[in-house]
Every structure is written in C-alpha cells, then in structure tokens.
Wavefront OBJ file of the C-alpha trace (Angstrom):
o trace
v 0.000 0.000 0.000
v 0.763 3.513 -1.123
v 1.597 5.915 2.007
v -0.462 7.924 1.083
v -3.285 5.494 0.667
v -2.262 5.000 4.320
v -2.745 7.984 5.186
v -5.975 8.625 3.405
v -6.956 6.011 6.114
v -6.251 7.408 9.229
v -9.449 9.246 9.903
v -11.681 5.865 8.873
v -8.930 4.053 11.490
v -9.547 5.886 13.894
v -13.709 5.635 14.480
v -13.569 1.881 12.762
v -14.898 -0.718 15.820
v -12.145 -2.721 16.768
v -12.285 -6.543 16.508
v -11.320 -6.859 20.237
v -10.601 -10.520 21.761
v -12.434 -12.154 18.201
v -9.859 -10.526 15.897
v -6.960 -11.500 18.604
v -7.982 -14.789 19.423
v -7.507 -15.993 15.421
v -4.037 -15.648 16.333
v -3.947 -16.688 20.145
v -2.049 -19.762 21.311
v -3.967 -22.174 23.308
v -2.419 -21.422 26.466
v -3.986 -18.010 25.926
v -7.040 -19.173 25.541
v -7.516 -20.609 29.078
v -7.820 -17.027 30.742
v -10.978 -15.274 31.084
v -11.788 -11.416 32.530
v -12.254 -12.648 36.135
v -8.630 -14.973 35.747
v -7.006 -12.183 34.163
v -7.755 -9.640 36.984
v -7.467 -11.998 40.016
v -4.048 -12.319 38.155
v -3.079 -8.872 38.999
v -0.731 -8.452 36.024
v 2.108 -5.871 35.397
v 1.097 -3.227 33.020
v 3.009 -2.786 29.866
v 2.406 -1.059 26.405
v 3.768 -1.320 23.372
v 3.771 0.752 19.665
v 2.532 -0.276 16.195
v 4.692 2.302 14.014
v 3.877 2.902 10.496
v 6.277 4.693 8.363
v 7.096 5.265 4.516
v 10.000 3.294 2.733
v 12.039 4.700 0.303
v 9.746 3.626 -1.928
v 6.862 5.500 -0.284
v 5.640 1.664 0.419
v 3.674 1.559 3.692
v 5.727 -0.324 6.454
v 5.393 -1.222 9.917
v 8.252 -2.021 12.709
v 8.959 -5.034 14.275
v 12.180 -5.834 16.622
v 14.069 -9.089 17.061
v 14.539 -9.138 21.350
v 18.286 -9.693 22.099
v 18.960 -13.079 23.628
v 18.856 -13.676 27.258
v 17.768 -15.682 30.079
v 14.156 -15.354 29.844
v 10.840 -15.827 28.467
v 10.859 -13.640 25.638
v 14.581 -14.042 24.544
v 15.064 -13.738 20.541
v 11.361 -13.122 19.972
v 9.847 -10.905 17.713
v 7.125 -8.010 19.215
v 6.876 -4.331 18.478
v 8.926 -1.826 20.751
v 7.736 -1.411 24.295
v 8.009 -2.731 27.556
v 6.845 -1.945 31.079
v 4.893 1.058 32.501
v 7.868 2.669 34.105
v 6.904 4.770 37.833
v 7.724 7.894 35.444
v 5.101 7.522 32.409
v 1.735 9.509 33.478
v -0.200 6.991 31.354
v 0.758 4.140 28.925
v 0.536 5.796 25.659
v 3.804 7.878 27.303
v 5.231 4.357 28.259
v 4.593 2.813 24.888
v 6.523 6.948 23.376
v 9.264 6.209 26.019
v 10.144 2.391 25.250
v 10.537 2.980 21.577
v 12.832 5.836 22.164
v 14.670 4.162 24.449
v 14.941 0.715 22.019
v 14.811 1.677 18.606
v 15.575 5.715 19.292
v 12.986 7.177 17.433
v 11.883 10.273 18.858
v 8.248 11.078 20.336
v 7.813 14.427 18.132
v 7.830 12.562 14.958
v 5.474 10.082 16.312
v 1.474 10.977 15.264
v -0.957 8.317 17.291
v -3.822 7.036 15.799
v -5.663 4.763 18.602
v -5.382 2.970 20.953
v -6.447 -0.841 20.820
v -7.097 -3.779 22.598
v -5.259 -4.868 25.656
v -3.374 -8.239 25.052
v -3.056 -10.831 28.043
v 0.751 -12.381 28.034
v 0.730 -15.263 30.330
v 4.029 -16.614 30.464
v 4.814 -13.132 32.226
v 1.968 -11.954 33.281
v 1.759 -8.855 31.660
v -1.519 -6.693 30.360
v -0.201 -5.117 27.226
v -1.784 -2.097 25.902
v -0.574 -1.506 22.001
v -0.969 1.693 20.396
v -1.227 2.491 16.514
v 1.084 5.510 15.383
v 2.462 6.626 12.295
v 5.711 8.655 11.213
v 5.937 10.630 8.173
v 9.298 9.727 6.971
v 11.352 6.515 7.600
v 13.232 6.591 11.154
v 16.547 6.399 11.570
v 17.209 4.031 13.953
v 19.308 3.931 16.850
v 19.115 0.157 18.743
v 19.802 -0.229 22.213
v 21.152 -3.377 24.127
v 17.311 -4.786 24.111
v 17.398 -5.135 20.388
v 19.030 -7.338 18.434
v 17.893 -6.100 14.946
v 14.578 -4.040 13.356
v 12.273 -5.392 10.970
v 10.806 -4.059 8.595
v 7.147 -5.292 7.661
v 5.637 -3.893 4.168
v 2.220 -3.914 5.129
v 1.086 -5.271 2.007
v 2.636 -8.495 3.682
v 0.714 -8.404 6.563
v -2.769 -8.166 4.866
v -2.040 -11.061 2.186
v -3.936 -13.715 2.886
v -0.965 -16.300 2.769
v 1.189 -15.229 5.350
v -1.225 -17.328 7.735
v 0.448 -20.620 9.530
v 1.091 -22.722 12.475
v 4.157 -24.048 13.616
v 5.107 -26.264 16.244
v 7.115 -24.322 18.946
v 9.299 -25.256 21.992
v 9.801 -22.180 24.589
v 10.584 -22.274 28.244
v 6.852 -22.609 29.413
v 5.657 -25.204 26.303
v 7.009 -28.336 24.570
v 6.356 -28.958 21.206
v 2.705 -27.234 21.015
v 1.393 -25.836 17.997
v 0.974 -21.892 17.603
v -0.963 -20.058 14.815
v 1.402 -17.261 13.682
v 2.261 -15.240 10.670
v 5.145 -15.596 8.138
v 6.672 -12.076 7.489
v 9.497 -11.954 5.605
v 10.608 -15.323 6.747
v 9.883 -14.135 10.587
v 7.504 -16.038 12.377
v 5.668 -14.176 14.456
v 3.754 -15.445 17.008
v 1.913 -15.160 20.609
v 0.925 -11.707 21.974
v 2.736 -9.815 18.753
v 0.441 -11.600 16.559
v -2.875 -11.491 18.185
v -1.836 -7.421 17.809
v -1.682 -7.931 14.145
v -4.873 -9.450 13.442
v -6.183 -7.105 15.181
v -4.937 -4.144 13.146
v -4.990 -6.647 10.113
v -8.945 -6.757 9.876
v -8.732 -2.731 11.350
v -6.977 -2.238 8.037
v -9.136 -4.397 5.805
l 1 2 3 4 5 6 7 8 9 10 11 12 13 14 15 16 17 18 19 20 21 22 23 24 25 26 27 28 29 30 31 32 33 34 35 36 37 38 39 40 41 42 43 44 45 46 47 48 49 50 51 52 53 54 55 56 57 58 59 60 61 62 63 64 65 66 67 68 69 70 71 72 73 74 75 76 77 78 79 80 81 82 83 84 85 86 87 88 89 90 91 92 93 94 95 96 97 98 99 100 101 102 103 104 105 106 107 108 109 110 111 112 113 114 115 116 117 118 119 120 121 122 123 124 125 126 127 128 129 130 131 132 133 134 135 136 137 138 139 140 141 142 143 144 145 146 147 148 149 150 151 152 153 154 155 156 157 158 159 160 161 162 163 164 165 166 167 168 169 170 171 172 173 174 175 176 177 178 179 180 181 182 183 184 185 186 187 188 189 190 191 192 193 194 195 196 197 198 199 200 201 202 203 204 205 206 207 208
C-alpha cells in the first residue's frame, strides 16, 4: 500500500470498531485461551504497552516495525514483538510508556510520532503482563538507533501483513511449552507469534 493510501486512512482508522478478543484470538495460542476477565484480573498483572509504528520506505511503500529481542535468560529471549516494555513509575499513562520504550529501544523520537488509537489490551501469560498496544504513524522513515534490548529491526511492508498467505502454524518449543502448535504469521521469513500476533490481526482486519 501507497503511504499515502495510508494515510488517506487514518481518519476511517480511527472511528472503525475494533475486533477486540475475536480478531486477537484468530491468532492466540492455546495457552492463551484458558484465561478469562475474572482470571485475568485476580491475576493482577504488570502493566506494559507497546507501539505499532507505520512509516514510509524509500519507496513511499507503507511499512510497519517489528524488533528481534536480544537473547537472554528469559521468556521472551530472541522473539519478535513491536517496541515497548513496562509502565515505568515515570510515564503519566501508557501511551507515554509505549513513546518512552521505543525511544529508548529503537531511538525514534516522540515528536515525529502521530498516534492514531489505541487498541485492545493483550493478556501475556508466560509473564503476566496486560499489554496495551498503540497504533502511530511517522511521516518519513526513522533512523534508527538500537539499544542493548534489540538485536535487529524489521521491517514489515504492510502489504505483507494483509495477504492472505502469510497465515500458519508451527510447532514451537519455549521455556513454558514443549512442542505445542501456535498459529502465527510468516513475514518476511519471521515467524511471528503469541501476543505480537494477536496485535496484528487485530490491526490486520482494522486495516481491511
């Protein structure tokens, strides 16, 4: 898609009804699945938000960012989510956090960020984390500056995310599963799975 054709969107994006837990859910492991409301909030979970970033190429194609985590010893080492990360004492609400971690990670600055909406909050079990994304755009490509979090950027033409093929399943192996099968999306030879991708279908059928 055209950037501008992207940005001819905005103003239908942001009054469009989200698809909420049905749009998620098409890309929800079954772990996931086992957590109601009432679970969720008896779970008391750490709050957390993250940033959907949509930006021009050089080729004024319509991309989004995605980050490859750094490796480490935990539950989301290597894995592939959007910047963001934990509502920090600091932030005065979580649309600041979700500003603040993807400064901090990928160093793009909040004044060249314009948000769209917020959407819906994603449940992350292994961690227990309630994670609150946001959908932003920049006018020009970033330039990005990676901190020790990141291992590399990714960059999504969005045209990939609303083909119709990308759609899989893969059999994964993580530090809280053994050999259980995921749905996820192929993007660019990334799989992309869990809370990441519940995001996407979200903003997938926002953008359809």
């Amino acid at each position: 898609m055209n950037f501008n054709d992207f940005k001819n969107k905005i103003a239908q994006l942001k009054t469009t009804e989200l698809g909420g837990l049905s749009a998620q859910f098409k890309l929800a492991p079954k772990i996931r699945l086992k957590y109601d409301a009432d679970k969720i909030t008896a779970n008391n979970p750490k709050k957390a938000a993250v940033l959907a970033l949509f930006y021009p190429n050089l080729k004024n194609e319509t991309c989004f960012l995605l980050t490859q985590r750094a490796s480490y010893k935990g539950i989301h080492s290597a894995q592939i989510s959007f910047p963001g990360g934990k509502k920090d004492q600091t932030d005065t609400n979580l649309l600041k956090t979700a500003l603040r971690e993807t400064f901090e990670e990928v160093g793009v600055v909040e004044e060249s960020i314009e948000i769209i909406r917020e959407l819906t909050d994603v449940y992350i079990p292994p961690s227990n984390f309630l994670a609150t994304p946001f959908l932003g755009y920049a006018n020009q490509r970033p330039n990005f500056n990676l901190n020790y979090e990141v291992a590399q950027t990714i960059e999504v033409l969005l045209r990939d995310l609303l083909s119709e093929t990308n759609f899989t399943s893969i059999k994964m192996n993580t530090s809280y599963m053994n050999n259980v099968e995921v749905p996820c999306f192929n993007l660019d030879g990334y799989v992309v799975w869990g809370a990441t991708a519940m995001m996407l279908s979200e903003i997938k059928e926002l953008l359809k």
